[in-house]
Phi, psi and omega in degrees: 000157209249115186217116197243137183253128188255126152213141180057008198117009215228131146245085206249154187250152177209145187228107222216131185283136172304343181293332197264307187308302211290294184322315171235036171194127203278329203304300223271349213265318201286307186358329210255016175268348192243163194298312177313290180320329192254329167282021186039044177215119193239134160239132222232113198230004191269324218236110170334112156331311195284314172286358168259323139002288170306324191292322189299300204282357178244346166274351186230016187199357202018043173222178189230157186296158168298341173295338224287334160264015175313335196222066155047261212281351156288323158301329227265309193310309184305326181284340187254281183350301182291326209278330190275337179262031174042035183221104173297325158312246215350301151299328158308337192274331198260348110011267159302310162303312204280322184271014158279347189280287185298332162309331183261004193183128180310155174258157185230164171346288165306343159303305171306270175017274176309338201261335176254007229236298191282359175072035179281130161262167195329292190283016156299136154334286207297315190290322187298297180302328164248033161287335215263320197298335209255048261153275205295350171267349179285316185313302207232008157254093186312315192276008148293143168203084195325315201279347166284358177298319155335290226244359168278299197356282202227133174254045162229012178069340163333121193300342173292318187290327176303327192320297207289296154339281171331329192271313158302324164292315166349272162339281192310339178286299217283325179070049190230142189214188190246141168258183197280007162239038174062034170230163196295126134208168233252004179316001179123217183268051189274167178281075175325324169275017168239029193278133209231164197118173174287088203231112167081005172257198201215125204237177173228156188284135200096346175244155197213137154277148193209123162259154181218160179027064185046025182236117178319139140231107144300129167225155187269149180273000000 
């Protein structure tokens, strides 16, 4: 399939089999009921050029290239893409990278951002992990300073952005994070990006997760 992306200004072609689309994204599975399916050709004007990049190079190897944690808010993009193309592996797998990312490098704001940028809301997976990663460097970074988070965080007022702010302070009281068996507890300063286990994904019903080889493998229960 011929699938060409318009985005900021940017434009890239992509020629992708069609069997691995329609096989692991019901978005792309469904197409061939709409005029882009029967001309083999789609254009995608919603989606980061890079991040559909990733997405490609994760449709054919079920991995992300090594560079993949070079950036954040490209994951965090890449996390929205899959998420828009119905393939939950996918997110999970971007997940995972992203919370092997925050073990090596502080998470920053602008990572939040992005998470509200893309309207994901406080109670997603994605705000929760990096609500919980960046809660935990204020917490544990003298040069943080939790009780200005409030009123710097997000400058346009926006009732989405009080969410997502409330949801960092919140957090920031409780000094509470997921442990490795997904559930809440008050132990302290532990480090939410080594926390291991099915943590921060995303399922369809009848299905479980398992990692092997630093890789989400979905399975029907």
């Amino acid at each position: 399939m011929h699938i060409t992306v318009e985005h900021d200004g940017i434009k890239s072609e992509h020629y992708v089999h069609k069997y691995l689309l329609e096989k692991k994204s019901p978005f792309f599975a469904a197409l061939p009921k709409f005029k882009e399916g029967k001309d083999n050709h789609c254009i995608i004007r919603d989606t980061a050029v890079l991040s559909f990049e990733h997405i490609v190079h994760w449709l054919y190897t079920d991995r992300f290239a090594d560079d993949f944690q070079n950036n954040a808010p490209t994951m965090i993009q890449t996390y929205a893409a899959a998420d828009r193309f119905m393939m939950p592996k996918c997110m999970n797998n971007v997940m995972d990278q992203l919370r092997v990312k925050y073990i090596k490098t502080q998470a920053r704001l602008d990572d939040l951002r992005f998470v509200k940028i893309l309207g994901y809301p406080a109670s997603s997976n994605i705000a929760q992990c990096v609500v919980d990663q960046i809660v935990y460097e204020a917490i544990t970074t003298p040069t943080w300073n939790v009780s200005q988070l409030e009123e710097n965080f997000f400058d346009d007022g926006s009732e989405h952005a009080l969410q997502l702010t409330r949801k960092l302070i919140e957090k920031s009281r409780l000094y509470s994070f997921i442990d490795g068996g997904g559930v809440w507890t008050d132990q302290g300063h532990d480090d939410p990006a080594l926390a291991t286990g099915c943590i921060y994904h995303e399922h369809r019903d009848g299905e479980k997760c398992y990692v092997k080889d630093d890789v989400t493998v979905i399975e029907e229960s």
